[in-house]
N, C-alpha and C positions, 0 to 999 in steps of 0.2 A: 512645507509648502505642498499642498494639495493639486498633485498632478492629472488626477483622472477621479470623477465623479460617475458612479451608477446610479440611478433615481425610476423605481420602478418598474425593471426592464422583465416585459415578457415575451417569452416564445415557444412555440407549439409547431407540432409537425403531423398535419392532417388533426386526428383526432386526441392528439397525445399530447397536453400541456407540456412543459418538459420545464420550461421557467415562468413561475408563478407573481414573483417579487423579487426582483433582488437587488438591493440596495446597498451599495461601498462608496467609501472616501477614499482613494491611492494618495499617499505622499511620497513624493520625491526621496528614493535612495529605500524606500519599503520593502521589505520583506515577505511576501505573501506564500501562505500556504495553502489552495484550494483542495479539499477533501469533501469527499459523499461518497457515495452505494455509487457501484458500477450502473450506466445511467442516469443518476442525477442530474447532467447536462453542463456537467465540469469543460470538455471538449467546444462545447456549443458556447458557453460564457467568452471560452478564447478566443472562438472564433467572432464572436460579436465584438469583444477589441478591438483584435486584430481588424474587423472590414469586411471579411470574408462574406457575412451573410450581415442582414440587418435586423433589427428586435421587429417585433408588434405593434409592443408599446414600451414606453419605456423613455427616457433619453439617457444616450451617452455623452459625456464632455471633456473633452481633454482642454486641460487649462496651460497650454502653451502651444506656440504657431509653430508650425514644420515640426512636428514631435514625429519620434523615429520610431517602432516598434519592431524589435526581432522573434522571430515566432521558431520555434524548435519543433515541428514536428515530430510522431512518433518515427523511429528507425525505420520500419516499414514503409514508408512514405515517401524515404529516397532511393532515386535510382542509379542506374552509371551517368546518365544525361545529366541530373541534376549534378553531383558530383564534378563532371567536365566542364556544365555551366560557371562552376562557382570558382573551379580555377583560370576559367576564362578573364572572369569578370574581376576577380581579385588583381588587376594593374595598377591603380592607385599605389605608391611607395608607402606610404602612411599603414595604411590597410593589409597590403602584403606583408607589410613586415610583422603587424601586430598579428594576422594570421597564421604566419610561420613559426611566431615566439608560444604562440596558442596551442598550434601543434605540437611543438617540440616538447612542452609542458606537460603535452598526453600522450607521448612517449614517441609521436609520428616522427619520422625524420625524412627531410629531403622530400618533402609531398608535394610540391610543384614539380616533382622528376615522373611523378607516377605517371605511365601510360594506362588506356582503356582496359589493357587485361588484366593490371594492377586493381584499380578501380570497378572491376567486375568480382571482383573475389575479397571485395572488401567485408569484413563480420558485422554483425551488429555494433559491436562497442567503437568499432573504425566509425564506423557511420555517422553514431553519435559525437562521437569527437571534432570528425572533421565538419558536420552543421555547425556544432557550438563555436568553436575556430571561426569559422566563417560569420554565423552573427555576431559574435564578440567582436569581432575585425570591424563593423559597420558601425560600432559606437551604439547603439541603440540609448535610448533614453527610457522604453518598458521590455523587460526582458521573459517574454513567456515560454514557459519551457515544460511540454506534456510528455511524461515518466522520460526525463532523463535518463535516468541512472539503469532504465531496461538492457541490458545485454552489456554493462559494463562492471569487470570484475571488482574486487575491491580497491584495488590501487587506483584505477580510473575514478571510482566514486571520490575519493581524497583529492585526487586531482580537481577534478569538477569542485569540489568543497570550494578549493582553493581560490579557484577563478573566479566562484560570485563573489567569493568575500571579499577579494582583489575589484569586483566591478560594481561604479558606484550607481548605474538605475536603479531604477524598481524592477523590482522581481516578482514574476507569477510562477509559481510549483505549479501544478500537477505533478503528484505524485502517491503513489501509495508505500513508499522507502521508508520508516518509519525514524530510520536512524538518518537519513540525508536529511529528513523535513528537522528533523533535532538539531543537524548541525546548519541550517541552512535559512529557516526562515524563524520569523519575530511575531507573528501576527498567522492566524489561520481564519482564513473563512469557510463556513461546512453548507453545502445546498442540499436541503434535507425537503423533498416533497415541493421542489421548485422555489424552496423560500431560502435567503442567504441571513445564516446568523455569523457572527464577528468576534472571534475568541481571541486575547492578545497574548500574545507565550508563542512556546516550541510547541511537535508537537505532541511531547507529553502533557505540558502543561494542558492544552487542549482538552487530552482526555482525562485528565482530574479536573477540569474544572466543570465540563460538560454531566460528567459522575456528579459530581457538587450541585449541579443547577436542577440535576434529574431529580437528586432527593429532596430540594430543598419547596421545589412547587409540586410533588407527589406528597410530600409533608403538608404545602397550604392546600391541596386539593383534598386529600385524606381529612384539616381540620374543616373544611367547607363541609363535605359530604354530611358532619358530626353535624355543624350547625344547621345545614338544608332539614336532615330528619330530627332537628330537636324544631323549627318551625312547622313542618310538617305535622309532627305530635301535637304540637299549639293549634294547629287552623282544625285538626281533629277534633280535641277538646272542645275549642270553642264552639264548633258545627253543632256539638251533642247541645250544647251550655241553649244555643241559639232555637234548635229547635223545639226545647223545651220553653223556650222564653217564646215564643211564636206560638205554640197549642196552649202554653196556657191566656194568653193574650187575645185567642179566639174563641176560647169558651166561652158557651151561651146559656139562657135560662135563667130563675129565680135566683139561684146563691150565686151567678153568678153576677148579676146585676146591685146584687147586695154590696157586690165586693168589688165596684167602679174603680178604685183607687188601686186595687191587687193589677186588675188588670192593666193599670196604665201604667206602673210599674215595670210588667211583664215585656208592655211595647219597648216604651223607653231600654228596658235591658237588650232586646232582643236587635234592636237599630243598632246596640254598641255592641254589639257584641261582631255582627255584619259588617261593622266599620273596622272591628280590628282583624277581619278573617277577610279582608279584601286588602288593608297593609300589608300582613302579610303574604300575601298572596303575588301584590307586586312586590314586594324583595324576592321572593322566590324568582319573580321575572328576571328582576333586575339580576342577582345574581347569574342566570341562566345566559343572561346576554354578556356580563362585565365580571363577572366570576372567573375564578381560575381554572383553566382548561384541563383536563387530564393530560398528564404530560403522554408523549408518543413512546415507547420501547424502541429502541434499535433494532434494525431489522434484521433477526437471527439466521445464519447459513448455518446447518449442520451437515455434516462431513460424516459417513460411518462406512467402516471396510470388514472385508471379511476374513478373519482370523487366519494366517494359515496354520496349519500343522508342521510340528516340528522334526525333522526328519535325519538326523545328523548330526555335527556340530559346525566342523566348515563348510563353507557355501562357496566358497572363492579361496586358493591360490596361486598365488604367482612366483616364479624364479627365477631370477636375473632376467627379466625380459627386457626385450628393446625393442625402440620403433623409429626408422626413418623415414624421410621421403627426399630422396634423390639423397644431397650433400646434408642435408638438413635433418639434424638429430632432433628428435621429439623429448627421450626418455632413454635411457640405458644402463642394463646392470642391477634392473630395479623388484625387488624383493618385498611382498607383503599378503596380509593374508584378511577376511572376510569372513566372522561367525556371525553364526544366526541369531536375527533378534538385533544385532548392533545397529547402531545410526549413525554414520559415515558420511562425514562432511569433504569433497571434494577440492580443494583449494590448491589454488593457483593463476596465474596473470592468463589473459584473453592468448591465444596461437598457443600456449603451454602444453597442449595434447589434452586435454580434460575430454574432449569430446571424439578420439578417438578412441581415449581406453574405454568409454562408453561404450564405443560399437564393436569393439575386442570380448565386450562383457555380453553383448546381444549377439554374438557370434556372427557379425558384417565384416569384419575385418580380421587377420591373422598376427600375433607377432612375428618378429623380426627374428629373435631369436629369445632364447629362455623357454620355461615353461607357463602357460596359465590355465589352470585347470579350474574348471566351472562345475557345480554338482550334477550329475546327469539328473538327478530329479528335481534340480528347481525348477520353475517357472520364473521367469523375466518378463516384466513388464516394464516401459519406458514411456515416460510423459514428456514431449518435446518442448520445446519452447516456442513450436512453430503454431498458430493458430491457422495458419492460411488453408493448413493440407485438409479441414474437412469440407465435403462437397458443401459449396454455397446455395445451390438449388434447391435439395435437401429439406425439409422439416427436419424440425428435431426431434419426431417423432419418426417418422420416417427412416432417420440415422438410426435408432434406437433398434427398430425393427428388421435391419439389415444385419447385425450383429446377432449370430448363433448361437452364442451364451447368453444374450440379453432376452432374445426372443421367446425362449421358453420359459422368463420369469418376467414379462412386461409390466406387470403392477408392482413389483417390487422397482425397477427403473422410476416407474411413476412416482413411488413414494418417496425416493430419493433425491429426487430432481425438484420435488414438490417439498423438501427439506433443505433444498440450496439455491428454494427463492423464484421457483417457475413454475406458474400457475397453468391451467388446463390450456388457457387461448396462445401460452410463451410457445408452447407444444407442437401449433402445428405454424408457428413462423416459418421462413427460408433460414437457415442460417447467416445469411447477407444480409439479414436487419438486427442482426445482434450485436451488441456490445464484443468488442474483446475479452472484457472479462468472464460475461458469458458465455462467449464462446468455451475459455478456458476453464469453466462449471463444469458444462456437456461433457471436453476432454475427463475428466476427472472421475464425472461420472462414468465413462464407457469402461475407464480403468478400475473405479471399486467393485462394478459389478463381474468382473473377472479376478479368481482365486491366483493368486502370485506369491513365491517367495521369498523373490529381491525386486525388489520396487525401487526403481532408477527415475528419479524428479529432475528436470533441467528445468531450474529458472522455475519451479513449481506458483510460486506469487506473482509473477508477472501478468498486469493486467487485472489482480483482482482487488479488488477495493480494500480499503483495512478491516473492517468486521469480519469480510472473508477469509484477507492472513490472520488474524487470532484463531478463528473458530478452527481455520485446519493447521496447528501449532497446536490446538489442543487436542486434536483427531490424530496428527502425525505421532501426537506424546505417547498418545496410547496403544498406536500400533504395535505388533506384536513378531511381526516380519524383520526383516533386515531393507535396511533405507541405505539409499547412496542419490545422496540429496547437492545438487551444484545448485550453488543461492550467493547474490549479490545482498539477498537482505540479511541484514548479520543481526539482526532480533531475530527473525528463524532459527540461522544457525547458532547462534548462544542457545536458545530453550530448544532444540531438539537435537543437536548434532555432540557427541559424547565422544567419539573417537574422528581424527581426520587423516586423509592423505592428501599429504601436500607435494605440488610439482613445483623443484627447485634444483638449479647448476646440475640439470640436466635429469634428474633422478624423481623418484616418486617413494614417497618416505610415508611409513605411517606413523602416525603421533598417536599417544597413549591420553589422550585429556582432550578435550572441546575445544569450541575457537576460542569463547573468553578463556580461558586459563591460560592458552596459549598463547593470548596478545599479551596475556599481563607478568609471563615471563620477562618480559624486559627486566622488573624492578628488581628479581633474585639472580638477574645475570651477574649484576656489578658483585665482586671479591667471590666468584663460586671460583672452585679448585677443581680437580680433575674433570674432564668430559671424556663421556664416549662418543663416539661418532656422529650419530644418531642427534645428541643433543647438543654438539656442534652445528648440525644442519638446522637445527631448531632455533636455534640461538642469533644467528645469519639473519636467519626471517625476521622475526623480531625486531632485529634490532635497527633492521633495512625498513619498517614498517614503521618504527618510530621514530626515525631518523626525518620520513616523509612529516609524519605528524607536527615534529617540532619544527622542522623548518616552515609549513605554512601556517603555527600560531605567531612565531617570531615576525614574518611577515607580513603580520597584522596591528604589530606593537612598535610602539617608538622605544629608541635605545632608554628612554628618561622614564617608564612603566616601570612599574614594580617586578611583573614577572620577569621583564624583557632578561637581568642579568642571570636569572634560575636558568631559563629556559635555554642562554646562550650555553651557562655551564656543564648544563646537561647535552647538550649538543657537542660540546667538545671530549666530553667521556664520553659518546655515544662513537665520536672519529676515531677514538684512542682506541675501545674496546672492539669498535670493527676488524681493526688496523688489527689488535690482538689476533681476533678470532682467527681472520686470514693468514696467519702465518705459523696458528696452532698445527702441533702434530700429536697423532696418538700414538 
């Protein structure tokens, strides 16, 4: 059943089209994945759902009376107020109670106890949780939800998995998660140059099929081109054919009078010949007008950094270090080390310390006890996941031009910046008219044009559209420094993260293998014999990760499914071999 109809919808802001056309059918209980280039007017579409603002032109229809809409803004968005608002208003029993089952599901507990200083010191991924909580509690009938999954680690993202799958409206992504849109929506739609095209799949599928559509009308375009200039050679020929048939048809004089019949010939040729150099001529038209169009390229960001030198071989150790604050143990006893050139995947749950040992590694904060030695001759560099902190007043030329490394090489900034999508006029905007993910362009930029030899990414793809995580996946592959990369997107960390430290029962462990190998340790757990320690703690993870997994597919299946008694099975070896692990000694 078709619950919301788009039919034409445009909108423009001052002199900036932003939506061109965009036309959708929603149905009831739909899965939507909205994707485009940062800018596209993915935001703007929501908000034309939602109420917020109203089209041009356009009509919107929802085909049902009192329909509810819950809208997720981005985490930035809420404050302490809104937060206290929402536990105000949460009185309803119905509501409350679905509320607090919502929370406790994303690991909150006891959130109607929280006071303002609680709720002032809440993170990103809190944030996120407790909106979703809160819309989901209101029942909504369309549920739009702009980057989710931004500041929540990977257990939160399964989480959230869990809950759409559990809730039966429709749903709107925005997202650029590549692996949440995989597990989350049925149907993508892409706004590409204000126009909305309609792809049905995940979304990989998406982009195979998107690859498939690109070769397949650059193939009718490529054989159009062949037949344009084989008409073209024809109306040529003919022209020659014509003008001969035309001088000789106006020849004057005695032999030419002798030869009445030559010339009337010559007419007659010279009219057909004019009749077929004007048919073709309008195919030519026609095709020009109803012809197949040159398909468009995807619009290419490139990413490029500057080599460091290699100076060493460790860049980073540590020795039994520890970190508290107050009663509250971070980390302790924890042992591991950092060479040059590696790429280091950071992991662990949101409050786990990830973003202290950061600032341990920027020398902002001290351990507790241990040792962590940092090379005196690297350089650190660190990409936040804050976009707020550059001046909004600001040009982005202006920004450029304050920085003392950039300054004395400003056409190399410009050809960079002009390789990640910003043209001469992006240059002297305010900062405060740009995209987020622009924003987080500029960050990136200000960071390659400075020589670094540990490069510390928080949250590196937040906020930037998907052509932009490929292209710097394929920039990060090649760098040549040592990365220590903390990502929610876990197609990042599969293709570039090769070694990880993971925070777990208190400790910080480095792993010898990436994150996929290390999720797909589960299936060589079952019958292994001796463990060391190390792979004890590795094992835990694992198996606490797939524990999560299989309880939210079983949750999805009737006991009478086929998978349903696999999946039970394996969940009860999964109880047994925890139950193991936990009581293993070395």
């Amino acid at each position: 059943m078709t619950i919301l109809t788009l039919r034409g919808i445009k909108k423009s802001f001052g002199d900036t089209n932003v939506l061109v056309n965009v036309d959708a059918d929603l149905a009831s209980r739909e899965r939507i994945g909205l994707v485009g280039m940062n800018g596209a007017g993915k935001t703007t579409l929501a908000n034309l759902i939602f109420g917020t603002i109203l089209p041009d032109n356009g009509k919107i229809t929802f085909h049902k009376d009192q329909l509810r809409i819950g809208y997720l803004l981005q985490s930035t968005s809420y404050t302490v107020n809104t937060f206290s608002n929402m536990m105000d208003h949460s009185d309803e029993s119905h509501e409350t109670e679905q509320f607090l089952k919502t929370t406790s599901h994303f690991g909150l507990q006891k959130v109607k106890e929280w006071d303002g200083a609680r709720l002032a010191g809440l993170s990103g991924g809190e944030k996120t949780k407790l909106a979703i909580a809160h819309i989901l509690s209101s029942k909504p009938d369309i549920l739009l939800l702009d980057e989710p999954t931004n500041h929540l680690d990977f257990e939160g993202v399964d989480c959230l998995v869990q809950e759409l799958r559990r809730y039966n409206g429709t749903t709107i992504v925005i997202s650029h998660d590549r692996y949440f849109l995989d597990q989350t929506v049925d149907r993508i739609i892409e706004l590409q140059d204000g126009v909305s095209t309609s792809f049905p799949g995940n979304y990989t599928f998406y982009r195979e099929e998107k690859s498939r559509r690109f070769q397949s009308q650059l193939h009718q375009y490529e054989e159009q081109q062949k037949y344009e200039q084989k008409i073209e050679a024809e109306i040529k020929r003919l022209k020659s054919w014509s003008e001969k048939a035309h001088r000789e048809a106006g020849k004057v004089g005695k032999m030419a009078e002798m030869r009445a019949g030559v010339k009337e010939f010559y007419r007659s040729k010279a009219k057909s010949m004019d009749k077929q150099i004007k048919s073709r001529i309008h195919r030519l038209e026609k095709i020009e007008i109803e012809g197949v169009k040159k398909p468009n390229e995807e619009a290419k960001v490139f990413f490029g950094w500057d080599h460091p030198d290699k100076r060493g071989r460790r860049i980073v150790e540590a020795q039994q270090i520890s970190k508290s604050y107050g009663s509250r143990s971070l980390f302790k006893d924890s042992s591991f080390y950092l060479q040059r050139g590696e790429k280091i995947g950071l992991l662990g749950p949101n409050g786990c310390g990830k973003t202290t040992l950061i600032q341990m590694l920027l020398g902002n904060k001290s351990v507790d006890s241990g040792q962590l030695w940092i090379s005196p001759t690297a350089k650190v560099a660190y990409l936040t996941q804050d976009v707020s902190d550059l001046n909004q007043q600001q040009t982005v030329l202006e920004l450029l031009q304050e920085s003392h490394e950039i300054r004395s090489d400003i056409g190399k900034a410009r050809t960079l910046l002009a390789n990640m999508g910003f043209d001469a006029s992006m240059l002297e905007k305010p900062i405060a008219q740009l995209s987020l993910g622009e924003r987080t362009r500029i960050k990136l930029s200000l960071l390659m044009m400075r020589e670094q030899d540990l490069l510390i990414l928080d949250e590196p793809t937040n906020h930037l559209d998907l052509a932009s995580r490929e292209q710097l996946e394929e920039t990060l592959s090649e760098y040549r420094g040592t990365l220590i990369v903390v990502s929610h997107d876990r197609y990042l960390m599969d293709k570039i993260c090769t070694k990880l430290l993971v925070f777990q029962d208190g400790n910080i462990k480095r792993i010898e293998s990436g994150y996929e190998a290390f999720r797909e340790r589960t299936q060589s757990i079952l019958g292994s014999g001796d463990k060391n320690e190390q792979q004890l703690e590795e094992e835990k993870l694992v198996i606490a990760n797939r524990i999560v997994f299989v309880l939210a597919e079983l949750s999805m299946l009737k006991p009478t499914d086929i998978r349903y008694a696999r999946l039970d099975e394996e969940y009860k070896q999964l109880l047994v071999l925890k139950k193991q692990l936990g009581t293993w000694k070395s």
